[in-house]
N, C-alpha and C positions, 0 to 999 in steps of 0.2 A: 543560587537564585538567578531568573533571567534577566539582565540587565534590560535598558534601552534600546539597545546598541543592537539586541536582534532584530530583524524582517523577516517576513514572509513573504515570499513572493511565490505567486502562483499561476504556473506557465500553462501555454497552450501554443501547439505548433499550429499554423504558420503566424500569428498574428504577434507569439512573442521572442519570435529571433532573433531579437535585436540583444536577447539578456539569454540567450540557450547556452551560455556556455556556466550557466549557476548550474544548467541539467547536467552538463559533461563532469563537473565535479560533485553534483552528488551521486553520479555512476562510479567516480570514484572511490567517494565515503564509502558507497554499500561493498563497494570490492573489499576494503580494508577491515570493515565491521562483519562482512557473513562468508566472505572467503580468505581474507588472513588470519582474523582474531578467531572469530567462531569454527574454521576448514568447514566450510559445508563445500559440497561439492555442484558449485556453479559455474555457469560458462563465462569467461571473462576475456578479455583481450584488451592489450594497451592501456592495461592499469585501470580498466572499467569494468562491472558488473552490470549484464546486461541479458537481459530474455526478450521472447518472441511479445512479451505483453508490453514492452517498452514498444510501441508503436507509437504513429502521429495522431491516435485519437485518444492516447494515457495523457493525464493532466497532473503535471509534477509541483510536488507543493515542498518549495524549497525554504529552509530556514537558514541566515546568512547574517552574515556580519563583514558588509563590505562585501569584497571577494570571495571570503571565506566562508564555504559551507560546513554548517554545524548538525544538522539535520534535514530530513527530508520524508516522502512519504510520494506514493504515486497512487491516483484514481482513473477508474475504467468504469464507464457508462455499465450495466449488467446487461444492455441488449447489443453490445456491440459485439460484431463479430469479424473477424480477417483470416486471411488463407485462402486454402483453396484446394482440389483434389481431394484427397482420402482426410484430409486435418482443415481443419477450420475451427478455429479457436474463440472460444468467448472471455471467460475471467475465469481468472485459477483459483476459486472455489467450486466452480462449476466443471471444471475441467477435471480437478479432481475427484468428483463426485461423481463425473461419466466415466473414470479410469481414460482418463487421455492426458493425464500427466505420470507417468512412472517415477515412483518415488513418494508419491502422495498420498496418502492412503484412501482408497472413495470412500471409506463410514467416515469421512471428515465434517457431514451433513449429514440428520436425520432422513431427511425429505430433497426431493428434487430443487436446488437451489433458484432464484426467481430472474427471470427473462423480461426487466421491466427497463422503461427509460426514466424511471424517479426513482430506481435503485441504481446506489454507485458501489465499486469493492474499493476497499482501502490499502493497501501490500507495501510493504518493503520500509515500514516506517523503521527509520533509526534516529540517534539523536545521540551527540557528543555532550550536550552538556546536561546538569540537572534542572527541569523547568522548561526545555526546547518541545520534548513530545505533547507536553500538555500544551503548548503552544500551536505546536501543529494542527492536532484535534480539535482545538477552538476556532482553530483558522478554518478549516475544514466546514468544519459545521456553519457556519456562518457563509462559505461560497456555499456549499449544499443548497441553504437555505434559497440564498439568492438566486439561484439557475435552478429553483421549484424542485428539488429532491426533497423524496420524503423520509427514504432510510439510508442507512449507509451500514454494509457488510466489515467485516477486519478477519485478517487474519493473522494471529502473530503466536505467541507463548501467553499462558494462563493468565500471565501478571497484566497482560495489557488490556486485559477484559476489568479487571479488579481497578486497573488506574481507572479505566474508564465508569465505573462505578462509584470512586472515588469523586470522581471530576461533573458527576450531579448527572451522568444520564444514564439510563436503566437499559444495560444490555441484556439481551437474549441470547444466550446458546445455541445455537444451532446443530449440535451434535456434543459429543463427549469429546473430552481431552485424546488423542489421539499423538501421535509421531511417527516418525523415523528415526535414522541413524544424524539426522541433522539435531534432533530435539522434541521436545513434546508443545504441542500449538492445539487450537482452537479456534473454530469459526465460531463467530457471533455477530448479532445483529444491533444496532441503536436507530432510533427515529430521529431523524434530522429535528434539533429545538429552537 
């Protein structure tokens, strides 16, 4: 169970530099959790885990105990976009569903995924202890709420559709169970409550 002892905190650059370095280790975590424990084949450097959607407009929702981070979870507005030239990037459900992530499969969504500012995607959630993820997702949902989202996308493994099920909100599918060589995932959707 989650003691007291955890926090949430939930960054946004430039205004919460003052605490970025809760971000530098949970780029950490995710190194440890999807490229040592699980080898999935991500880009890392200097004991972080880290891709082109880690930019200054992803909002990192760190769970922490003190210094130490226990979990984490990152969001992306669905109408944001960066790059530039031939790539210009939105949110890797959409990107996967345009074939602009290799490696991803595009039937990852039934339908063309949605281009809104009240839709956020949710990616890279992990979580060291039992009791941290559902923490996270509360947390989540309750910033959602408060900065007027109405839905919020996820992409992870089957089970995190079903916690989410569990945890009182009614997701939606958004395509079929699919994978790679990293594992089998699914997009789905919940309304911000």
């Amino acid at each position: 169970m989650v003691g007291h002892q955890v926090e949430i905190a939930i960054l946004r650059f430039p205004q919460d530099c003052g605490r970025w370095a809760l971000v530098t280790s949970f780029l950490a975590l995710r190194k440890s959790v999807f490229v040592d424990r699980l080898h999935w084949n991500l880009y890392h450097r200097s004991e972080m885990e880290f891709e082109q959607y880690d930019h200054f407009g992803a909002v990192y929702v760190i769970a922490h105990c003190g210094d130490e981070v226990v979990g984490g979870a990152r969001l992306i507005r669905t109408d944001w976009r960066f790059g530039s030239g031939r790539m210009v990037y939105s949110y890797m459900i959409r990107d996967a569903f345009l074939e602009n992530l290799p490696g991803l499969p595009s039937d990852i969504c039934a339908e063309e995924p949605p281009v809104d500012p009240e839709v956020w995607e949710l990616t890279r959630l992990t979580a060291t202890r039992p009791g941290v993820a559902e923490l996270i997702l509360s947390s989540v949902n309750v910033w959602l709420k408060d900065n007027e989202a109405k839905r919020c996308l996820f992409l992870g493994p089957p089970a995190f559709m079903r916690m989410a099920q569990r945890m009182g909100f009614q997701p939606e599918a958004m395509g079929g169970i699919t994978g790679n060589h990293d594992g089998r995932f699914l997009a789905f959707s919940c309304a911000v409550v």
